[in-house]
mmJSON file of the N, C-alpha and C atoms, coordinates in Angstrom:
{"data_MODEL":{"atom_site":{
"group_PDB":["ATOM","ATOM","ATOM","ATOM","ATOM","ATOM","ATOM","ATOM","ATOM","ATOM","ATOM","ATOM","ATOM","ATOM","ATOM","ATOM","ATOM","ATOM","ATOM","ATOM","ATOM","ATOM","ATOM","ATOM","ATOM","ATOM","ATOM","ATOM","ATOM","ATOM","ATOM","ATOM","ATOM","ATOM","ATOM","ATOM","ATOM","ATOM","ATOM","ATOM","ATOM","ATOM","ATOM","ATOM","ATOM","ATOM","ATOM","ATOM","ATOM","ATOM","ATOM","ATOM","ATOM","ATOM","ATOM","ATOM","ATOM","ATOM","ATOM","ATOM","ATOM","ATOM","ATOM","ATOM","ATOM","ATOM","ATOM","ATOM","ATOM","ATOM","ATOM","ATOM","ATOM","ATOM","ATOM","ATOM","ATOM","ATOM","ATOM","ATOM","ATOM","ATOM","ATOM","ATOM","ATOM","ATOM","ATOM","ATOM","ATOM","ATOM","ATOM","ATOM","ATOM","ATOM","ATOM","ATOM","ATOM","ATOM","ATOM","ATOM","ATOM","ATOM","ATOM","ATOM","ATOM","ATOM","ATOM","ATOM","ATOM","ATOM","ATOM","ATOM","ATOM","ATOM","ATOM","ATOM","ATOM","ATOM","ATOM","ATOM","ATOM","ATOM","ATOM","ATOM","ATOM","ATOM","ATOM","ATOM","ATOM","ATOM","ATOM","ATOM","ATOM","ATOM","ATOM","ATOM","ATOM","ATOM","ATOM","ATOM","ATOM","ATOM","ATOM","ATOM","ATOM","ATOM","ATOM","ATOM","ATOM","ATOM","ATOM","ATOM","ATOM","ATOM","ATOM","ATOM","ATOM","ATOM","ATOM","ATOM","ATOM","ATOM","ATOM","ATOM","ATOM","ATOM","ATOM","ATOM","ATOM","ATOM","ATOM","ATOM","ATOM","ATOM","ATOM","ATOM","ATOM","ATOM","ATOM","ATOM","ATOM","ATOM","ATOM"],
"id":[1,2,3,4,5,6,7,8,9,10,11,12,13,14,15,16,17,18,19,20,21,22,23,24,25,26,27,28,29,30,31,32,33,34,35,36,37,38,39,40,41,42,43,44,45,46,47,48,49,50,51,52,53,54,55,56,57,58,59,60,61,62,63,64,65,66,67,68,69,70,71,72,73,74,75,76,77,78,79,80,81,82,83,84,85,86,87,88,89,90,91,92,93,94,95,96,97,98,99,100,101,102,103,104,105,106,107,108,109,110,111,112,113,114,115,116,117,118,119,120,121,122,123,124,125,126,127,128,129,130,131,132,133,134,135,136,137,138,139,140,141,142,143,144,145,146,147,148,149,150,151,152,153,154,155,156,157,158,159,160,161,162,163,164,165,166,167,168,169,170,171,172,173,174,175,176,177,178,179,180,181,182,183],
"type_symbol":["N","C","C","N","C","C","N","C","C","N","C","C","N","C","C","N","C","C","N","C","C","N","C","C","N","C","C","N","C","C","N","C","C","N","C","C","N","C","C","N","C","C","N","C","C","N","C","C","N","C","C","N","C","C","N","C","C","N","C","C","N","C","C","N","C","C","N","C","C","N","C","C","N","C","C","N","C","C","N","C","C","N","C","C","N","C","C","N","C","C","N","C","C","N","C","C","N","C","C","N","C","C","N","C","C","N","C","C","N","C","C","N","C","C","N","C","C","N","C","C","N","C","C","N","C","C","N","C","C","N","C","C","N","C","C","N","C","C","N","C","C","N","C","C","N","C","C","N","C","C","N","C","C","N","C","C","N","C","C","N","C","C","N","C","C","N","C","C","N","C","C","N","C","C","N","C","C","N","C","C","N","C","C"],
"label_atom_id":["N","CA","C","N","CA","C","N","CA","C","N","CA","C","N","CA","C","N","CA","C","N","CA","C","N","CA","C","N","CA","C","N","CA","C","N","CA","C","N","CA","C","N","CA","C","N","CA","C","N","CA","C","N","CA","C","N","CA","C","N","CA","C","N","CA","C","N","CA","C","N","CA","C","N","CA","C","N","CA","C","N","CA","C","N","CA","C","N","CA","C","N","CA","C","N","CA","C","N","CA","C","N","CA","C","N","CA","C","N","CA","C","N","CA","C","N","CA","C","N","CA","C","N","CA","C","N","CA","C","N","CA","C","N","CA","C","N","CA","C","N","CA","C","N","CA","C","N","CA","C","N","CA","C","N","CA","C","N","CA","C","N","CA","C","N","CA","C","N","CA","C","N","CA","C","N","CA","C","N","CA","C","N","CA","C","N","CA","C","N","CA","C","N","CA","C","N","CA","C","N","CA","C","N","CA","C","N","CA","C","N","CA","C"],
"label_alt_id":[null,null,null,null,null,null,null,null,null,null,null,null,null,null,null,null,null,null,null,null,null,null,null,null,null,null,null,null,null,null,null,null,null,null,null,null,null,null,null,null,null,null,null,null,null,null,null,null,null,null,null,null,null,null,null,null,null,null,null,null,null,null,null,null,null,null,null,null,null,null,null,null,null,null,null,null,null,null,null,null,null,null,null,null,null,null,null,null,null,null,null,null,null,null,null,null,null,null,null,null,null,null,null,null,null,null,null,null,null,null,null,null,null,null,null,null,null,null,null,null,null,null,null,null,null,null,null,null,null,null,null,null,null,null,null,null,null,null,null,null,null,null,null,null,null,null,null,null,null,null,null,null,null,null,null,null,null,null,null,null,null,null,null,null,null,null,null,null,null,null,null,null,null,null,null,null,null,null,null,null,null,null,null],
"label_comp_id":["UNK","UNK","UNK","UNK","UNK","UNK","UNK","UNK","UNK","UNK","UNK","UNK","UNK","UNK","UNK","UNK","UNK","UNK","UNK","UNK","UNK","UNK","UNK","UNK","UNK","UNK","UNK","UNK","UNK","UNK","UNK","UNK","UNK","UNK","UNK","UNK","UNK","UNK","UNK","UNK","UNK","UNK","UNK","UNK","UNK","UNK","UNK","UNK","UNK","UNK","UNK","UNK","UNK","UNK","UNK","UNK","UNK","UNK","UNK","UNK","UNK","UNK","UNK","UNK","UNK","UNK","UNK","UNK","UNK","UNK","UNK","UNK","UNK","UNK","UNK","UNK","UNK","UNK","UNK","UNK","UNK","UNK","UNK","UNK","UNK","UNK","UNK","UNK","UNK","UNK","UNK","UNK","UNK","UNK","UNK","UNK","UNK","UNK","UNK","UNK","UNK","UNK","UNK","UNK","UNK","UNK","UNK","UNK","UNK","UNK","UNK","UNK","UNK","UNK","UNK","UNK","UNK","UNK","UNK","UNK","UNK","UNK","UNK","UNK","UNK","UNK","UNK","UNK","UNK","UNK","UNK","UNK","UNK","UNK","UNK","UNK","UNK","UNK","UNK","UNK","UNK","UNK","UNK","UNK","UNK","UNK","UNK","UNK","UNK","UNK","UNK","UNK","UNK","UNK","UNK","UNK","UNK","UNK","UNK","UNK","UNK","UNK","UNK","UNK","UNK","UNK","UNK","UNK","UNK","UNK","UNK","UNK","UNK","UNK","UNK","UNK","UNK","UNK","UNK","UNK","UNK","UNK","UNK"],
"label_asym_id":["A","A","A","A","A","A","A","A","A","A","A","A","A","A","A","A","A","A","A","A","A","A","A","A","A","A","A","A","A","A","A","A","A","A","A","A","A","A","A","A","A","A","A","A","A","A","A","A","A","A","A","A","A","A","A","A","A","A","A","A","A","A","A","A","A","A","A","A","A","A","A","A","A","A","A","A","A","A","A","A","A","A","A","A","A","A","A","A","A","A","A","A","A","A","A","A","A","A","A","A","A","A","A","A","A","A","A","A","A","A","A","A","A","A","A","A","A","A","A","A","A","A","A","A","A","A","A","A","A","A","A","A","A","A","A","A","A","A","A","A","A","A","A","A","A","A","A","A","A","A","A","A","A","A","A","A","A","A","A","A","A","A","A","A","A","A","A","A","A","A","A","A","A","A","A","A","A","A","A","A","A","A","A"],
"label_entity_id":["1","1","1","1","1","1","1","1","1","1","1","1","1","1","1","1","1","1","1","1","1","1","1","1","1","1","1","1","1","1","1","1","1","1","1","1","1","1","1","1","1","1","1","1","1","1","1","1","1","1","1","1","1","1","1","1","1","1","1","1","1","1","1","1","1","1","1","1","1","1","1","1","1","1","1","1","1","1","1","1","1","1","1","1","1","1","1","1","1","1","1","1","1","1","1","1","1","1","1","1","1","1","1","1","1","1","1","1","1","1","1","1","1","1","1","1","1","1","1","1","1","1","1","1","1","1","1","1","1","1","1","1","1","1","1","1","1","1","1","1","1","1","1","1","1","1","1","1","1","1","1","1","1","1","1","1","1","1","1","1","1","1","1","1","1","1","1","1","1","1","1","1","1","1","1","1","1","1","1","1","1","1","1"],
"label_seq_id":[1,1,1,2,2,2,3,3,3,4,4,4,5,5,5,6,6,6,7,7,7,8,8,8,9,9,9,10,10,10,11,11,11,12,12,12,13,13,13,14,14,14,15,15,15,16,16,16,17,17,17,18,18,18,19,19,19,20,20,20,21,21,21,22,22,22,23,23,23,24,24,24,25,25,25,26,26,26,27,27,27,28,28,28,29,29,29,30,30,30,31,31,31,32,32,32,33,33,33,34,34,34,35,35,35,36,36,36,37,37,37,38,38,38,39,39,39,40,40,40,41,41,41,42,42,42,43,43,43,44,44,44,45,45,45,46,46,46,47,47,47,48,48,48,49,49,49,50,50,50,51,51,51,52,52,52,53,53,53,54,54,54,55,55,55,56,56,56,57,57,57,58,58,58,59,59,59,60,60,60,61,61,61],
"pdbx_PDB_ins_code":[null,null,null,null,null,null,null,null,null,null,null,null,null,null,null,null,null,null,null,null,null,null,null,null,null,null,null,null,null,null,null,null,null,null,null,null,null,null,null,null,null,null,null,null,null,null,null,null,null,null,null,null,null,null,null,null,null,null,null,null,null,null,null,null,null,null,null,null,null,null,null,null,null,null,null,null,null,null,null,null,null,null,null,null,null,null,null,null,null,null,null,null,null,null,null,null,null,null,null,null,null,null,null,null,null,null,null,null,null,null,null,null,null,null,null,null,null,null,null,null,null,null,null,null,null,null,null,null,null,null,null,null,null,null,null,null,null,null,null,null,null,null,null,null,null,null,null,null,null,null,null,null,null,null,null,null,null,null,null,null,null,null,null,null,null,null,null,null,null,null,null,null,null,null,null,null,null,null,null,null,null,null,null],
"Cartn_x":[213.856,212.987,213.28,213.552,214.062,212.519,213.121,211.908,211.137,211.649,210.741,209.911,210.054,208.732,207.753,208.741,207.236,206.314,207.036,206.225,205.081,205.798,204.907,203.927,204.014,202.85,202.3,202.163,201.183,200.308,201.022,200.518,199.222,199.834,198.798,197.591,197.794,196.922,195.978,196.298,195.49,194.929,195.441,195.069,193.086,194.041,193.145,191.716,191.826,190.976,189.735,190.724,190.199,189.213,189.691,189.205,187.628,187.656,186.494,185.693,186.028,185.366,184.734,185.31,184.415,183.655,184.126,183.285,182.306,182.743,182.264,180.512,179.421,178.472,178.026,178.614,178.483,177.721,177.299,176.513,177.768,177.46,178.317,179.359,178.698,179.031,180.302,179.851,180.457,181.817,181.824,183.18,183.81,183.431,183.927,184.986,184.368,184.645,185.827,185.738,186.668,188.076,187.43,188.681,189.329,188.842,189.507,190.51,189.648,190.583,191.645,191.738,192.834,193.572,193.603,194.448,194.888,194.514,195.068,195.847,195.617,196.515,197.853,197.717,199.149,199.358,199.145,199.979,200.718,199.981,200.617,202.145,201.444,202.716,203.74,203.631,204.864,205.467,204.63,205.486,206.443,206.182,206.916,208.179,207.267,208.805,209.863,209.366,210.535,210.876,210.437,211.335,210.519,209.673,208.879,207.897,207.367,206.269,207.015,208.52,209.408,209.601,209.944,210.133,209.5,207.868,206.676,206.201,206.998,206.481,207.329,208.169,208.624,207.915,206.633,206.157,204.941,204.941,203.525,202.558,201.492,200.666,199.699],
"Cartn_y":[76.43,75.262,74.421,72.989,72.512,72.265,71.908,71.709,70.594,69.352,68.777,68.15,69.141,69.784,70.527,72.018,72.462,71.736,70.317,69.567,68.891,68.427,67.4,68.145,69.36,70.332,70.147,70.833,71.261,69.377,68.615,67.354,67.202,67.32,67.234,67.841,69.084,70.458,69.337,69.323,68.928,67.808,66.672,65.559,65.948,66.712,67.624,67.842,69.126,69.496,68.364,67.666,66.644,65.438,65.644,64.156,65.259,66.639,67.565,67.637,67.847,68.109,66.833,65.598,64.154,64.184,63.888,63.048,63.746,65.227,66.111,66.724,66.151,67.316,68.564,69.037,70.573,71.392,72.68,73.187,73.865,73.696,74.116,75.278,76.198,77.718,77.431,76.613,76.709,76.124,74.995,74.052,75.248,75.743,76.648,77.964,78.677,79.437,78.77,77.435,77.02,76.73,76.084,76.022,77.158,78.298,79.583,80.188,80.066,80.724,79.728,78.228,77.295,77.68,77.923,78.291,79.736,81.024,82.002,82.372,80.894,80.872,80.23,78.817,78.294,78.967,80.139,80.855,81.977,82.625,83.391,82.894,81.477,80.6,80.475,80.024,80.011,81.229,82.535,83.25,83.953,83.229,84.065,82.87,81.111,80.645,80.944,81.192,81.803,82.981,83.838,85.448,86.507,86.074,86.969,87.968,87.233,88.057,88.885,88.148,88.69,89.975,90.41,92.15,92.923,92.03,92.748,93.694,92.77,92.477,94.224,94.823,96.062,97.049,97.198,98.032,98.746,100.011,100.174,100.911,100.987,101.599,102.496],
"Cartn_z":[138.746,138.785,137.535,137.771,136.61,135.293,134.054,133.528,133.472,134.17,134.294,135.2,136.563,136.844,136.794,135.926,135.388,134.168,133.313,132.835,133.846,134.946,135.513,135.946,136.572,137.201,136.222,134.904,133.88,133.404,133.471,133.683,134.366,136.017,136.722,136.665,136.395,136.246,135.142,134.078,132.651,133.207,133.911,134.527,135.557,136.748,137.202,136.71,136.02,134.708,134.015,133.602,132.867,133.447,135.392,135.582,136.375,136.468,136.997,135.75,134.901,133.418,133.408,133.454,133.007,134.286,135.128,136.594,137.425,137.248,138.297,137.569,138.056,137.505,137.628,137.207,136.886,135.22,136.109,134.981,133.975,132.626,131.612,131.703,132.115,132.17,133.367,134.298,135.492,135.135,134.71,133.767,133.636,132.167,131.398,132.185,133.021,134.124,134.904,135.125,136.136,135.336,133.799,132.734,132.451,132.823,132.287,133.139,134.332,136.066,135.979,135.655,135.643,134.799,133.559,132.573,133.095,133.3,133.575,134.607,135.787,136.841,136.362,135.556,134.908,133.91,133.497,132.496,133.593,134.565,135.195,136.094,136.51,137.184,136.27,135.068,134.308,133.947,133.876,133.704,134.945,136.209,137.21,136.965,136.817,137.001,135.639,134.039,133.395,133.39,134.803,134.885,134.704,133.639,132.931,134.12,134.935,135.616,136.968,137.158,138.245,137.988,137.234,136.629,137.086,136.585,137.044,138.79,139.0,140.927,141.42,140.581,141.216,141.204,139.797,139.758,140.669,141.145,141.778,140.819,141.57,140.885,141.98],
"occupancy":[1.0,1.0,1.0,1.0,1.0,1.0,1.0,1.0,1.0,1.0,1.0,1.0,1.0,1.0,1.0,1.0,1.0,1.0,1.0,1.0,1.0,1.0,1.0,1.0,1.0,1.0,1.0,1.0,1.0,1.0,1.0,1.0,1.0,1.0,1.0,1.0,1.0,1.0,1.0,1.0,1.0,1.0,1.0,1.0,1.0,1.0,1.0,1.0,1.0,1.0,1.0,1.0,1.0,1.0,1.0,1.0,1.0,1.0,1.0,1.0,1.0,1.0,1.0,1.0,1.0,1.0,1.0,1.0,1.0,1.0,1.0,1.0,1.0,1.0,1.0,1.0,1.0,1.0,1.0,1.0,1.0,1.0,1.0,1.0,1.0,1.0,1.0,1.0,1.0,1.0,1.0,1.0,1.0,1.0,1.0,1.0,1.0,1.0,1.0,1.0,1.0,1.0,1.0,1.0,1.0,1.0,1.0,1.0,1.0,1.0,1.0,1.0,1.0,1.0,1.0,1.0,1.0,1.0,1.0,1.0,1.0,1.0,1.0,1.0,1.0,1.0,1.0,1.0,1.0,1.0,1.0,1.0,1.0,1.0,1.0,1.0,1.0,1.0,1.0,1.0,1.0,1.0,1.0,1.0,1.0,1.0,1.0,1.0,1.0,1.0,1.0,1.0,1.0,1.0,1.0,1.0,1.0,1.0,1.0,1.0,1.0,1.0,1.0,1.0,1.0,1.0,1.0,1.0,1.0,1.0,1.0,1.0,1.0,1.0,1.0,1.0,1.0,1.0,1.0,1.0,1.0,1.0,1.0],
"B_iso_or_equiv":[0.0,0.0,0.0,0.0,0.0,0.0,0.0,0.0,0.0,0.0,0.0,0.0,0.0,0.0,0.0,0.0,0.0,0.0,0.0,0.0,0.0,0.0,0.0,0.0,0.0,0.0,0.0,0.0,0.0,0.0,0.0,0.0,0.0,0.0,0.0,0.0,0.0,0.0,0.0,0.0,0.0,0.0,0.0,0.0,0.0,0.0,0.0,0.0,0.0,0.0,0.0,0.0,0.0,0.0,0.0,0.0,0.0,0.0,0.0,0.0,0.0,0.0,0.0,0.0,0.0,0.0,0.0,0.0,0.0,0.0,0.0,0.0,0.0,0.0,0.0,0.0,0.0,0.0,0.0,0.0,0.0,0.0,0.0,0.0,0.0,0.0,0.0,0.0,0.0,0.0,0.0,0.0,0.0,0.0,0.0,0.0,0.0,0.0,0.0,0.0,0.0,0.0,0.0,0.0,0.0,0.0,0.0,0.0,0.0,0.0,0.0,0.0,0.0,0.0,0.0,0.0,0.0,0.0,0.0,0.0,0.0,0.0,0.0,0.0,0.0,0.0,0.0,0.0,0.0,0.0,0.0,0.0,0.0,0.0,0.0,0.0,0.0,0.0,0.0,0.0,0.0,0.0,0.0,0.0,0.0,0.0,0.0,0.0,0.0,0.0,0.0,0.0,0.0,0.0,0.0,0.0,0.0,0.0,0.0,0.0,0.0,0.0,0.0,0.0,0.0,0.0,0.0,0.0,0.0,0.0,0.0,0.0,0.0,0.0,0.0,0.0,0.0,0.0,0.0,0.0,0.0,0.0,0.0],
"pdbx_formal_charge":[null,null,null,null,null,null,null,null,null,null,null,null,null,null,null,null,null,null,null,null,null,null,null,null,null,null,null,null,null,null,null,null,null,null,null,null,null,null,null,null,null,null,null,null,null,null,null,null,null,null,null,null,null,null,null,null,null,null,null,null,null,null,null,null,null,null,null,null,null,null,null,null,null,null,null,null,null,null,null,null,null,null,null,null,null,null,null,null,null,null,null,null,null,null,null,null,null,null,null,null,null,null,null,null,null,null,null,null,null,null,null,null,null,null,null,null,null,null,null,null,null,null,null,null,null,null,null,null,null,null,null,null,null,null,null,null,null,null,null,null,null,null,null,null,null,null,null,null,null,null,null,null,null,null,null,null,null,null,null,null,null,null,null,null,null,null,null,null,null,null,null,null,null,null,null,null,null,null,null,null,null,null,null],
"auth_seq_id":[1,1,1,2,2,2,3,3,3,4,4,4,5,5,5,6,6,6,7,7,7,8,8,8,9,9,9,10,10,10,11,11,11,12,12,12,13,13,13,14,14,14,15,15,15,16,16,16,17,17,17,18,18,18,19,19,19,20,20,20,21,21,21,22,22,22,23,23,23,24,24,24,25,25,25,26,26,26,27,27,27,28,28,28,29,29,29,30,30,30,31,31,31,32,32,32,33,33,33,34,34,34,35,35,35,36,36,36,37,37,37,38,38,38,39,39,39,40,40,40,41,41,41,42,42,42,43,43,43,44,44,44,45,45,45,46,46,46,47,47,47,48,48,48,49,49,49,50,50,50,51,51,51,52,52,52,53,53,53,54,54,54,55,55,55,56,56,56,57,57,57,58,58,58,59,59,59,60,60,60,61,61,61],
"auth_comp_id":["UNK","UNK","UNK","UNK","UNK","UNK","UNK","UNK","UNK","UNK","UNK","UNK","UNK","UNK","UNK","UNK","UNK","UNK","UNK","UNK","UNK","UNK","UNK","UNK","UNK","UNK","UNK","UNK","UNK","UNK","UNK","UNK","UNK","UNK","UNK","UNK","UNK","UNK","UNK","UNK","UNK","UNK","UNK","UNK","UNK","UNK","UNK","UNK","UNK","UNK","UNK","UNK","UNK","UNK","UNK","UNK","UNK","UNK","UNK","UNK","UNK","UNK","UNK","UNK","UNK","UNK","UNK","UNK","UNK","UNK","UNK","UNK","UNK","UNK","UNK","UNK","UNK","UNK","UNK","UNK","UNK","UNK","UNK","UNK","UNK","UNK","UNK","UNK","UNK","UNK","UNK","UNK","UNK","UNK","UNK","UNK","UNK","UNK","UNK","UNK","UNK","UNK","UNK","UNK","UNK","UNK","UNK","UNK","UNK","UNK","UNK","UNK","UNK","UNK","UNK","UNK","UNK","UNK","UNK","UNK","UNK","UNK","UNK","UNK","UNK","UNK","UNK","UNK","UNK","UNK","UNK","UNK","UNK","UNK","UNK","UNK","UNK","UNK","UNK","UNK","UNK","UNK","UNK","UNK","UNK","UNK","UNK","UNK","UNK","UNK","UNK","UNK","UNK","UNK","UNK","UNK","UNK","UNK","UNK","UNK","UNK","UNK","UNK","UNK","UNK","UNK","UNK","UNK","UNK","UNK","UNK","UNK","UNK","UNK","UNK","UNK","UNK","UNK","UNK","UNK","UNK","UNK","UNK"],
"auth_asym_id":["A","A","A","A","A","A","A","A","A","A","A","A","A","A","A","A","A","A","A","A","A","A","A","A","A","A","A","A","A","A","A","A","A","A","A","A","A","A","A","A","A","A","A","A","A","A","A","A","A","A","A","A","A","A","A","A","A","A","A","A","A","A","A","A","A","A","A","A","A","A","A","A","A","A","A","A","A","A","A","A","A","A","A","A","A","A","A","A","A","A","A","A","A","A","A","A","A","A","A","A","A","A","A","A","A","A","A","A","A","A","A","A","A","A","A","A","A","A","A","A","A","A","A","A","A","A","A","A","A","A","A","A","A","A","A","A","A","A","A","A","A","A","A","A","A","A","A","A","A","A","A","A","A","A","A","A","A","A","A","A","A","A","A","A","A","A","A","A","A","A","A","A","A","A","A","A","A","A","A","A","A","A","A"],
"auth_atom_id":["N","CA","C","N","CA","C","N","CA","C","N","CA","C","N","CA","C","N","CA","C","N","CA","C","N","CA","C","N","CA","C","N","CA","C","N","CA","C","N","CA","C","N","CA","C","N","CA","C","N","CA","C","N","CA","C","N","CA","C","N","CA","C","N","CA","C","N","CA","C","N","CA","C","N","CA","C","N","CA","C","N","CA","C","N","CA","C","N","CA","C","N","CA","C","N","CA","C","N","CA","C","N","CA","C","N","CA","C","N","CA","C","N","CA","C","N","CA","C","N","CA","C","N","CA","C","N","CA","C","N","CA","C","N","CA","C","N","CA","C","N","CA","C","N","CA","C","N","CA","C","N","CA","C","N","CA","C","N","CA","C","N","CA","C","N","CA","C","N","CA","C","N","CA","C","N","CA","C","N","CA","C","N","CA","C","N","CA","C","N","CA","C","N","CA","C","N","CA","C","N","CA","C","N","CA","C","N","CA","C","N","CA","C"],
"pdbx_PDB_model_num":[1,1,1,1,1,1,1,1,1,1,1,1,1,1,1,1,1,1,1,1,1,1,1,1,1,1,1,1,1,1,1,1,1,1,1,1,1,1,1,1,1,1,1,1,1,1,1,1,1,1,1,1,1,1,1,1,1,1,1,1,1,1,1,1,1,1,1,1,1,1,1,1,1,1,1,1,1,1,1,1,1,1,1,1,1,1,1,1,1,1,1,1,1,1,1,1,1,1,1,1,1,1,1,1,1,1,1,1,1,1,1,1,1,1,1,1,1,1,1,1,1,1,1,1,1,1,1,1,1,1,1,1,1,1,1,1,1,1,1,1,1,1,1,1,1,1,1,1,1,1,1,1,1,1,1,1,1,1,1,1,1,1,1,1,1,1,1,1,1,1,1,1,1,1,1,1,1,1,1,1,1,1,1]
}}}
């Protein structure tokens, strides 16, 4: 995947984020919660697209 789409994704994402955080009324906690599941999903995405989480995918448990 070249890199500058995984720029533009992470763009959008923050774009995203940003336009739910201002516009959207929501209770605090709930933001917060939704900022967190967003971030731990684009960290997990980047690490499958630089390799990192591919390794992962053999192991069982």
């Amino acid at each position: 995947m070249p890199l500058l789409t995984v720029f533009i994704v992470l763009v959008v994402v923050g774009v995203v984020l940003w336009l739910i955080n201002t516009y959207i009324p929501m209770d605090r906690k709930i933001k917060s919660i939704l900022n967190v599941v967003a971030v731990i999903l684009v960290i997990i995405w980047l690490l499958q697209v630089f390799g990192i989480l591919g390794s992962l995918k053999s192991l069982k448990v």
